[in-house]
C-alpha positions as CSV (number, residue, x, y, z in Angstrom):
1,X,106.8,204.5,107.4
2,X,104.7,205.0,110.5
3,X,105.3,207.7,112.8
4,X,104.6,205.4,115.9
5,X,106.6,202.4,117.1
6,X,103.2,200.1,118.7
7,X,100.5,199.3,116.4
8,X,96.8,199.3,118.7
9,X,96.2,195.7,118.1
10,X,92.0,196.2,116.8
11,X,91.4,193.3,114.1
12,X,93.3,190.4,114.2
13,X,92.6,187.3,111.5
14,X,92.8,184.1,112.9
15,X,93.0,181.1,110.5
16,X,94.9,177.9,111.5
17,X,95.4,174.4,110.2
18,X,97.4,173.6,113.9
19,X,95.0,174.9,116.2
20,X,97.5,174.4,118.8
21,X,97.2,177.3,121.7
22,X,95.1,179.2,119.9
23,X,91.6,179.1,122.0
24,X,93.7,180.9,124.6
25,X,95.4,183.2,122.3
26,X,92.3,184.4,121.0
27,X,90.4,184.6,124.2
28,X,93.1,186.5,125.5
29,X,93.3,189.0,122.1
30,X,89.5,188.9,122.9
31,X,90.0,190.4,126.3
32,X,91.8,193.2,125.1
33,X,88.7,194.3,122.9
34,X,90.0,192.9,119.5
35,X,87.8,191.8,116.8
36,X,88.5,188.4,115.7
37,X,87.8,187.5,112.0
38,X,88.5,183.7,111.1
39,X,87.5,181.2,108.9
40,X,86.4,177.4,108.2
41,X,87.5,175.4,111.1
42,X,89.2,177.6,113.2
43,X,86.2,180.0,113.5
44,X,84.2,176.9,114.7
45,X,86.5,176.0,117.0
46,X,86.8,179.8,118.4
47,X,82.7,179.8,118.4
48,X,82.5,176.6,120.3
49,X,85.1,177.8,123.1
50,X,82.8,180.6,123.7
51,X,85.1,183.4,122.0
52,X,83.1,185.6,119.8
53,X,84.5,185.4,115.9
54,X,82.9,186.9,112.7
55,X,83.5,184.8,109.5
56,X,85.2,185.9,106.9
57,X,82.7,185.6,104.6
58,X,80.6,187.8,106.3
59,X,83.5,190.8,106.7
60,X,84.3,190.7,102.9
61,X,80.7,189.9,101.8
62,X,82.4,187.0,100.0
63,X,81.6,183.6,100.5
64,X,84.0,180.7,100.2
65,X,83.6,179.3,96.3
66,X,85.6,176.5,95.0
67,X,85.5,173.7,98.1
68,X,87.2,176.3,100.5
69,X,90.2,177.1,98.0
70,X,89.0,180.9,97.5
71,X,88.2,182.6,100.8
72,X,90.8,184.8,101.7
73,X,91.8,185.4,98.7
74,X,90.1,189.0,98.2
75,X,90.7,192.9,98.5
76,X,89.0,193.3,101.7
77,X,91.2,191.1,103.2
78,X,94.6,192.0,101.4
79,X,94.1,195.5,101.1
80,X,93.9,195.3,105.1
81,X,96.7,193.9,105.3
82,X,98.9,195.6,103.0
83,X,97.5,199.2,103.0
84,X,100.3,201.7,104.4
85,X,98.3,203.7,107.1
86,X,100.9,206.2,106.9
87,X,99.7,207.1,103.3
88,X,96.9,209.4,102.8
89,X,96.2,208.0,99.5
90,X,96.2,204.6,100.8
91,X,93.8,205.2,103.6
92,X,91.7,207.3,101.0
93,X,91.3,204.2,99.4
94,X,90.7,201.6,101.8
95,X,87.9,203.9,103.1
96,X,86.6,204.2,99.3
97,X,86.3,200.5,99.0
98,X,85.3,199.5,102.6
99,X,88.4,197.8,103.6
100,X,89.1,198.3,107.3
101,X,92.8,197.4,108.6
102,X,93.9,194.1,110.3
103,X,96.8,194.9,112.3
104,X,97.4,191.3,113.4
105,X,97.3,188.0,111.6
106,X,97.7,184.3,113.0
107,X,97.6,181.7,110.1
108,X,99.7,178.6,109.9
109,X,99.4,176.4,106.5
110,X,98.0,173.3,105.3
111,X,100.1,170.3,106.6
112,X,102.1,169.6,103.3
113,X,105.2,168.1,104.5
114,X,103.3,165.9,107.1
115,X,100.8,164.9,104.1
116,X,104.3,163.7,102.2
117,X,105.6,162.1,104.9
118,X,102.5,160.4,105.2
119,X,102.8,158.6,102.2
120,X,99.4,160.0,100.7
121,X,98.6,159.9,97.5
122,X,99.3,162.5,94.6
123,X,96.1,164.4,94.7
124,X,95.9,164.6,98.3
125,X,99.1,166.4,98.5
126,X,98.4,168.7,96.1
127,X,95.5,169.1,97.8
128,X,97.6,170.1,100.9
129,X,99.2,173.1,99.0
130,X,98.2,176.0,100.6
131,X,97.6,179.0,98.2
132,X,95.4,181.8,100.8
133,X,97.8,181.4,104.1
134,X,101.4,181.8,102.1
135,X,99.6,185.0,100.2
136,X,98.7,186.3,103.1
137,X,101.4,185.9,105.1
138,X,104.0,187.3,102.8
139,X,101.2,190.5,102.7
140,X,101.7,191.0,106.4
141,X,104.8,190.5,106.3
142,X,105.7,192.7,103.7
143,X,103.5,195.6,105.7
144,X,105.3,194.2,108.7
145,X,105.2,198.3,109.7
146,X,101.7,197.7,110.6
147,X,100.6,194.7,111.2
148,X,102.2,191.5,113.1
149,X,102.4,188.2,111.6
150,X,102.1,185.0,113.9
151,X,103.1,181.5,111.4
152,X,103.5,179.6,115.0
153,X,101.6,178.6,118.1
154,X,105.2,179.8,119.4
155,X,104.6,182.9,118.9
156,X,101.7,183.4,120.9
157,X,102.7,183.9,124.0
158,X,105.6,186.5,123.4
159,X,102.5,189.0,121.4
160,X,99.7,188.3,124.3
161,X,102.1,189.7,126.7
162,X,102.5,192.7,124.5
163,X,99.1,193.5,123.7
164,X,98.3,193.1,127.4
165,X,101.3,195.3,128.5
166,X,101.6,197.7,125.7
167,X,97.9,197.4,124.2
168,X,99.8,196.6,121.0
169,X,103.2,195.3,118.9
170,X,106.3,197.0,118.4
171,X,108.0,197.1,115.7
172,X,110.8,195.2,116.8
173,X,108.9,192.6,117.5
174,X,107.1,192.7,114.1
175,X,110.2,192.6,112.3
176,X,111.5,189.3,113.9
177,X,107.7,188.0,113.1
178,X,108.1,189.1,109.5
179,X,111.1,187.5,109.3
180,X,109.8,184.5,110.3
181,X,107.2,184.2,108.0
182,X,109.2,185.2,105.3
183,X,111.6,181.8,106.1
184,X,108.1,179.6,107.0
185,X,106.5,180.5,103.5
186,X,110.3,180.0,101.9
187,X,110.7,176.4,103.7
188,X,106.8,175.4,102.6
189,X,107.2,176.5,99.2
190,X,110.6,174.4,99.2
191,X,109.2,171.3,100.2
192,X,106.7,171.5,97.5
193,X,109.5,172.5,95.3
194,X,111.4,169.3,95.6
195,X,107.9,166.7,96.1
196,X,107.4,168.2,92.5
197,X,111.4,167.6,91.3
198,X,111.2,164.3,92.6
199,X,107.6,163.4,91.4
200,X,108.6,164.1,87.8
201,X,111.8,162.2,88.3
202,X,114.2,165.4,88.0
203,X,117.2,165.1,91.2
204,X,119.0,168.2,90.1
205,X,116.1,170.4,89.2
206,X,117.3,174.2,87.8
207,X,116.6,176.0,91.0
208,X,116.9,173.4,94.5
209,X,116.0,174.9,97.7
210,X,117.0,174.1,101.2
211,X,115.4,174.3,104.5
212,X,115.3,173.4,108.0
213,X,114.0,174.0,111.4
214,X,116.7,175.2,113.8
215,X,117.5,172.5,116.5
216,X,120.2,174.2,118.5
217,X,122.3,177.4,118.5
218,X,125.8,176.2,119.7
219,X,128.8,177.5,121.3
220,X,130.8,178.0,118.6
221,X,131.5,176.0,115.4
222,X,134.5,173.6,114.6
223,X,137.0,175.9,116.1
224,X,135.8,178.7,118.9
225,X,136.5,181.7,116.7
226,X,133.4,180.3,114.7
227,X,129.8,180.5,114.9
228,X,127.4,177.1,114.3
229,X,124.3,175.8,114.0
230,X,122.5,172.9,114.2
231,X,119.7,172.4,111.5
232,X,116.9,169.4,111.2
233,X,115.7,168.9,107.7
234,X,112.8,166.5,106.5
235,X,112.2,164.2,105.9
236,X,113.3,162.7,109.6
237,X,115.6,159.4,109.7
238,X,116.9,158.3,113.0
239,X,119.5,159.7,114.1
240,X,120.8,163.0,115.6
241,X,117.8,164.3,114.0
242,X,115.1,162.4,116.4
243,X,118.0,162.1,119.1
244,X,116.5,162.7,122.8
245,X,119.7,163.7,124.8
246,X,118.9,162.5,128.6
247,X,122.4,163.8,130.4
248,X,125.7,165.4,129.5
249,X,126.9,169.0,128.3
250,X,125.3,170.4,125.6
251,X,126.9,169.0,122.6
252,X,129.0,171.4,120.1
253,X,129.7,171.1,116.4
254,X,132.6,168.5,116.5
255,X,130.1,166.5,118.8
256,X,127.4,166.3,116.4
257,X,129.8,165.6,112.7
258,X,131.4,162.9,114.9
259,X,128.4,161.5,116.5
260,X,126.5,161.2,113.5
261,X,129.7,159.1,111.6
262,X,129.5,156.8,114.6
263,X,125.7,156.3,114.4
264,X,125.5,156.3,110.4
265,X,128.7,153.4,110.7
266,X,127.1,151.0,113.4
267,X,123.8,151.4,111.3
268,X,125.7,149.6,108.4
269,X,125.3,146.5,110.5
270,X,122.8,143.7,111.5
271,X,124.4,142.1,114.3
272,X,125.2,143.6,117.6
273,X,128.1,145.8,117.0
274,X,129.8,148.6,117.8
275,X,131.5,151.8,116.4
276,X,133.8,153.9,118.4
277,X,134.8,157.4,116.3
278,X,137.5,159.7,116.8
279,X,137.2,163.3,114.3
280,X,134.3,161.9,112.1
281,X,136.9,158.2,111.7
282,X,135.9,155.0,113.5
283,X,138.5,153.8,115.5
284,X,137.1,150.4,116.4
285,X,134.4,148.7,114.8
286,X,133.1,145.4,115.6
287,X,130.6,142.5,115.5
288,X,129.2,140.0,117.7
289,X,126.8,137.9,119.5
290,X,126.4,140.0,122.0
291,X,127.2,143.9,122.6
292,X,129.4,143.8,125.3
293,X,132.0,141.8,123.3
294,X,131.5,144.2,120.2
295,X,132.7,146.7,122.5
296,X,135.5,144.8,123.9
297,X,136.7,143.8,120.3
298,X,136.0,147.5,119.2
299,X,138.2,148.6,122.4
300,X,141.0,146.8,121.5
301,X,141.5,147.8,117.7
302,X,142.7,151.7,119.2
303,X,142.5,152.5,122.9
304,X,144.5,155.1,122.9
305,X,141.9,157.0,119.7
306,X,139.3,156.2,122.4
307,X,139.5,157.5,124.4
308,X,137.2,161.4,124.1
309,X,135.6,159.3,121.6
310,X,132.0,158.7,120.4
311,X,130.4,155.7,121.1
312,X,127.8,154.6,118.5
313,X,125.7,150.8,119.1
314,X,123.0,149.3,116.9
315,X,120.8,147.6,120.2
316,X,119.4,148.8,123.4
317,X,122.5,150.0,125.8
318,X,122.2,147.9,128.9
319,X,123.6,148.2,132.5
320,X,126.8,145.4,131.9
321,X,127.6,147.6,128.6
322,X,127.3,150.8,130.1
323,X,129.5,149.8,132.9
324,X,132.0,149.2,130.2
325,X,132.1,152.3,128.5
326,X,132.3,153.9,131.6
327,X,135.6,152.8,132.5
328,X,137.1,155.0,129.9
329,X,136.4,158.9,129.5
330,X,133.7,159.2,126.9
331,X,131.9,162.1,124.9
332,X,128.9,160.9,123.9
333,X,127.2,157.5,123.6
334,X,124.2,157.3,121.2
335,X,121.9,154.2,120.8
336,X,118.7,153.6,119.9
337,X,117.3,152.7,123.2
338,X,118.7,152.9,126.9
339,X,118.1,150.5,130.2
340,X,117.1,152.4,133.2
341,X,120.0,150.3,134.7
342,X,122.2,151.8,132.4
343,X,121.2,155.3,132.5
344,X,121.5,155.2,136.3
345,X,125.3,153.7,135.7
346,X,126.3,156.9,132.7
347,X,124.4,159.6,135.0
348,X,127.4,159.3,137.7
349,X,129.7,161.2,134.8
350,X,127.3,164.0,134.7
351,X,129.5,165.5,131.9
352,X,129.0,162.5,129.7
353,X,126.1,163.4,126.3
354,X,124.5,160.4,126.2
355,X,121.6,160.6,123.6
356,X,118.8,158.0,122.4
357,X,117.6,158.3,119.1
358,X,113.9,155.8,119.2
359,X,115.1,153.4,116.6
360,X,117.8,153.0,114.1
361,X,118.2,154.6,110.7
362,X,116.2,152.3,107.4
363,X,119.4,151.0,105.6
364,X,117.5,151.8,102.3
365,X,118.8,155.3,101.6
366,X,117.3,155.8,98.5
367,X,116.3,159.6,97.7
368,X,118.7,161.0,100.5
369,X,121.4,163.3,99.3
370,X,124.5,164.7,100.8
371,X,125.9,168.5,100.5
372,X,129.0,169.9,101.1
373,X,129.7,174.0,100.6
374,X,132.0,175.0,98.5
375,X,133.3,178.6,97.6
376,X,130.4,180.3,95.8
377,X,128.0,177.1,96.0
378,X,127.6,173.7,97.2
379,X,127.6,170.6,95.8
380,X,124.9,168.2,96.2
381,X,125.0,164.2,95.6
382,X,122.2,161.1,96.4
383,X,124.1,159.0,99.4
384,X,126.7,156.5,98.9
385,X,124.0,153.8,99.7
386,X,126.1,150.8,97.9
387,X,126.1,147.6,99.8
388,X,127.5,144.5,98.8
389,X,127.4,140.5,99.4
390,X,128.7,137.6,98.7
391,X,127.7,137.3,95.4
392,X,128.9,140.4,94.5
393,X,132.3,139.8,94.8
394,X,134.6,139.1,91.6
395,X,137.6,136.0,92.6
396,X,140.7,137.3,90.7
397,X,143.7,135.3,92.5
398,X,144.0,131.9,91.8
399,X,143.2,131.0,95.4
400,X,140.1,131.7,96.2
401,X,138.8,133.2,99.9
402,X,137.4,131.0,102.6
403,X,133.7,131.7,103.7
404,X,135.3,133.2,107.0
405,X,137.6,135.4,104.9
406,X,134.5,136.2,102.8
407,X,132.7,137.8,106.1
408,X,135.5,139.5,107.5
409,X,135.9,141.5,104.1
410,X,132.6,142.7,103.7
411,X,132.8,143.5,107.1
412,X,136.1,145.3,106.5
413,X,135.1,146.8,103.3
414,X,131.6,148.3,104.8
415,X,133.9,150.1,107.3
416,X,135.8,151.3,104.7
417,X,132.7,153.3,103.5
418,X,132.7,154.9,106.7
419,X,136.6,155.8,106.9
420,X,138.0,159.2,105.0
421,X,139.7,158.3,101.9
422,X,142.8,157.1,101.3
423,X,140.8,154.2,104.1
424,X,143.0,151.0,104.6
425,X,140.9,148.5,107.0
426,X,142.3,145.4,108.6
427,X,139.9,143.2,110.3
428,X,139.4,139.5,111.9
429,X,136.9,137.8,113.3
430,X,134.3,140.2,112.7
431,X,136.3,143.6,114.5
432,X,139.1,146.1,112.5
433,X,142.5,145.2,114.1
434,X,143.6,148.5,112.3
435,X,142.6,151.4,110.5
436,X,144.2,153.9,108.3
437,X,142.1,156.9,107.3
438,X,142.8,160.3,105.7
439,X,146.6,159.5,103.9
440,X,147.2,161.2,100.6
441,X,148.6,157.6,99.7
442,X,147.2,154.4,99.8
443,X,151.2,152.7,101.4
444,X,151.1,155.0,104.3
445,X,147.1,154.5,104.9
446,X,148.5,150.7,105.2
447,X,151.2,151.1,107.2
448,X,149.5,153.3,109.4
449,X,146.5,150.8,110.3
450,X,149.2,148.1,110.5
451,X,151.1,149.9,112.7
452,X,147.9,151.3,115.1
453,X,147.2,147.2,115.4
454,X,150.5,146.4,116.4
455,X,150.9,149.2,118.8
456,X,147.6,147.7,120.1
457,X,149.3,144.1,120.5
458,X,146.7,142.5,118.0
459,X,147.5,139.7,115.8
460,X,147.0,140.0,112.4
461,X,147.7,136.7,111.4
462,X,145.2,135.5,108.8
463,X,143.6,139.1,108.6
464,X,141.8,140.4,105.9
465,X,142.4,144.4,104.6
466,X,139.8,146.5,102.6
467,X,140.8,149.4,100.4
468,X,138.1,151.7,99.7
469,X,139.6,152.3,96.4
470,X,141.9,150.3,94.0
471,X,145.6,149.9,94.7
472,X,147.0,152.2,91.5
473,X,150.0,150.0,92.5
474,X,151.2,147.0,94.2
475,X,153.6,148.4,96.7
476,X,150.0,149.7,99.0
477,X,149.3,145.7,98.8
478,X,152.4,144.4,99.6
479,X,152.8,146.2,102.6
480,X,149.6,144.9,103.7
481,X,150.6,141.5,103.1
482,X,153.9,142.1,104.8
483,X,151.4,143.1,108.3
484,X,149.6,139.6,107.4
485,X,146.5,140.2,105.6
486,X,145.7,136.9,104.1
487,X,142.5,138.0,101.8
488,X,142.0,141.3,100.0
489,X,139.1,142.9,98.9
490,X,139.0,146.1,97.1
491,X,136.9,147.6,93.8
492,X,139.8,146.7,91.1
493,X,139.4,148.8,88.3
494,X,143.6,150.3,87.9
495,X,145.3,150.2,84.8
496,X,148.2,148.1,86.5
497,X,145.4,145.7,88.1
498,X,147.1,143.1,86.7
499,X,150.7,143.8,88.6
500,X,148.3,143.9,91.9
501,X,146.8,140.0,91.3
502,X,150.1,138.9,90.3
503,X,151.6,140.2,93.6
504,X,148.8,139.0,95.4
505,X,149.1,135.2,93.7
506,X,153.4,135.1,94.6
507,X,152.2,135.5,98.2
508,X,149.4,133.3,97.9
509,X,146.7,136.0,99.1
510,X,143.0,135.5,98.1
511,X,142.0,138.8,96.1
512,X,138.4,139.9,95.2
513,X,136.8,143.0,93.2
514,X,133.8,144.7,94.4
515,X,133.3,146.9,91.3
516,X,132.4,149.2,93.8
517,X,134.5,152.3,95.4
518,X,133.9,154.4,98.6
519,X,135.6,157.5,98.7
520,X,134.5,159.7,101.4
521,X,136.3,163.1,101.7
């Protein structure tokens, strides 16, 4: 260990692929009398802003071989880094071998994950796999006592000050630096990890890696006794993720789980609609032709759930919807575009989040998965991206639904998706009149919504009710029929399915399988 908390700053290695901020960082290292070796691009770029830079090549009397994938990849350069300057033997050797010390590296990697994202082509990522800046930034990292390690244009600023101020880094510093490349090399190498898993078709590879860019510390987590994160992880889907937050508090843990169940629900839609959520359940949910009467029928399913809800909408927020919402005491609000109108309208409740996202999520949710921690682990499955239509649905009643019925129960039973099992959904005319969510049986998830939608003075005469599961028995679809649903829809698939249709034909109820179920726990 060294003797001495600041390291001299005297040789620092500058090799970037985002060249962001760092002609002024190395003018500035410059200033202070520090040689600068770099490489490729990035020594070009220093030359051309005037900063004087010595190639690589030319310090290790190596040139670059292989179309630039060997440069850094020799003693001269890694001994510098990793040579303990507090050993006698190790400073014997670097002076036997001419290796000088670099007590300060800035190298950020080939773009990999943007190169993904960008849909390129299988040699062009691999191509983007950098092999030189991941080895040497876990060296100076690992010999983090000597020399700093810079894997972001972020850092810059934070080490110039010290090297002007203090002529050098202390080891403090270094230490959070080391620790940050040690977490940048473990995210890169993780999204190369996975491109390969799903390139050879493998979802559940052996080892699977997670990683993601911190967003936002928060307060606390679910309760204020814990502490909470939020994390963003590629690749981006709008969202909370992309979310541009214009007024309001700054949101906590709850705000986040729930606003991202309200804007994952509304985005199961195509017309204007929208979803009101209350702890991670929607409350309302409607469609219409316009979205001020989505909220009003979305209002009226559970005003008293409401209100301290979140308010999730497919379209552009204007100033006549705004004014709505703002008649009731809100959370958040989170669309994918905002009037100036209506931003003007929200900003008089300066408590109010109200976020904007760019755009809505692609309903194709093909290669996302889910995690949930468990004790010890976590489990880890691909989306529930199931959709259905029309033609999907499987007539087992004698009388068979109307084509209004047949909307109202996909509408009903796409909610259902979004409720926490046992979910029991009544709807009409394209908006849930009642909803049942979290029961340990399916009768009270029934009588619950029923009772939510009378309480709310709603008729459900002629309704239709979604289970998000089969009814094991017919007393969960009798008591929906006894609140008035008229047509059922549900994924069939219980040993007594029989005893359901025949109570379901004695009432003269329309009944249809989906072969599809949506638990959601």
């Amino acid at each position: 260990m060294l003797m001495t908390d600041i390291v001299p700053i005297r040789r620092a290695l500058i090799s970037v692929s985002d060249k962001t901020g760092m002609v002024p960082f190395a003018r500035a290292l410059a200033g202070q009398g520090v040689e600068i070796l770099s490489t490729g691009g990035s020594a070009q770029a220093l030359r051309e802003a005037g900063v004087a830079v010595t190639e690589v090549a030319a310090h290790t009397g190596f040139p670059e071989i292989l179309d630039g994938r060997v440069k850094t990849l020799v003693p001269q350069i890694h001994g510098g880094l990793l040579g303990r300057r507090d050993l006698p033997a190790h400073v014997a050797q670097m002076a036997e071998h001419g290796i000088v010390p670099i007590d300060l590296i800035a190298v950020n990697l080939y773009p990999f994950e943007a190169t993904v994202a960008a849909g390129a082509g299988f040699s062009d990522c691999i191509e983007n796999i950098d092999i030189g800046g991941p080895a040497m930034i876990r060296s100076a990292a690992k010999n983090h006592d000597a020399v700093a390690v810079l894997t972001a244009p972020a850092h810059y600023t934070e080490v110039t000050a010290a090297v002007i101020a203090k002529g050098g880094t202390d080891l403090a510093l270094r230490r959070r630096l080391a620790q940050a490349a040690f977490a940048r090399v473990a995210a890169y190498d993780t999204a190369i990890s996975n491109w390969f898993a799903q390139q050879n078709g493998v979802p559940y590879p052996e080892h699977l890696s997670l990683a993601g860019v911190k967003a936002q510390e928060l307060r606390y987590g679910e309760n204020p006794h814990q502490s909470a994160a939020f994390y963003k992880t590629a690749p981006a889907r709008f969202g909370l993720a992309t979310a541009r937050q214009i007024q309001g508090k700054e949101l906590s843990f709850n705000n986040i789980n729930d606003t991202d169940a309200a804007f994952e629900c509304v985005a199961a839609f195509d017309g204007p609609s929208i979803v009101i959520v209350k702890h991670a359940n929607p409350c309302g949910v409607a469609s219409a032709p316009s979205l001020g009467q989505a909220w009003d029928a979305a209002l009226a399913c559970d005003q008293v759930s409401a209100f301290g809800g979140i308010v999730a909408m497919n379209r552009r927020l204007d100033a006549a919807v705004a004014a709505k919402i703002a008649t009731i005491f809100t959370e958040v609000i989170i669309a994918p575009e905002i009037d100036e109108d209506a931003a003007a309208i929200l900003a008089a409740k300066k408590n109010l989040r109200v976020l904007v996202t760019g755009g809505m999520p692609d309903a194709d949710m093909a290669g996302m998965r889910s995690f949930k921690s468990v004790s010890g682990g976590f489990l880890v499955q691909t989306a529930d991206d199931g959709r259905i239509g029309p033609g999907d649905l499987q007539v087992v009643t004698r009388r068979a639904p109307s084509a209004a019925e047949v909307d109202d129960m996909i509408f009903a039973f796409t909610v259902c998706k979004h409720v926490k099992s046992n979910a029991i959904v009544y709807a009409k005319a394209g908006a849930t009149i009642g909803v049942g969510a979290g029961q340990m049986n399916r009768v009270d998830s029934a009588r619950i919504a029923a009772w939510r939608g009378a309480a709310a003075k709603l008729d459900f005469t002629g309704c239709v009710v979604a289970s998000d599961a089969f009814f094991p028995f017919a007393d969960g679809l009798e008591a929906a029929i006894a609140a008035g649903a008229q047509a059922v829809i549900q994924p069939g698939g219980s040993i007594r399915d029989a005893e359901v249709i025949a109570a379901a034909d004695a009432a003269g109820v329309a009944m249809v399988f989906t072969n599809m179920r949506h638990f959601r726990h």
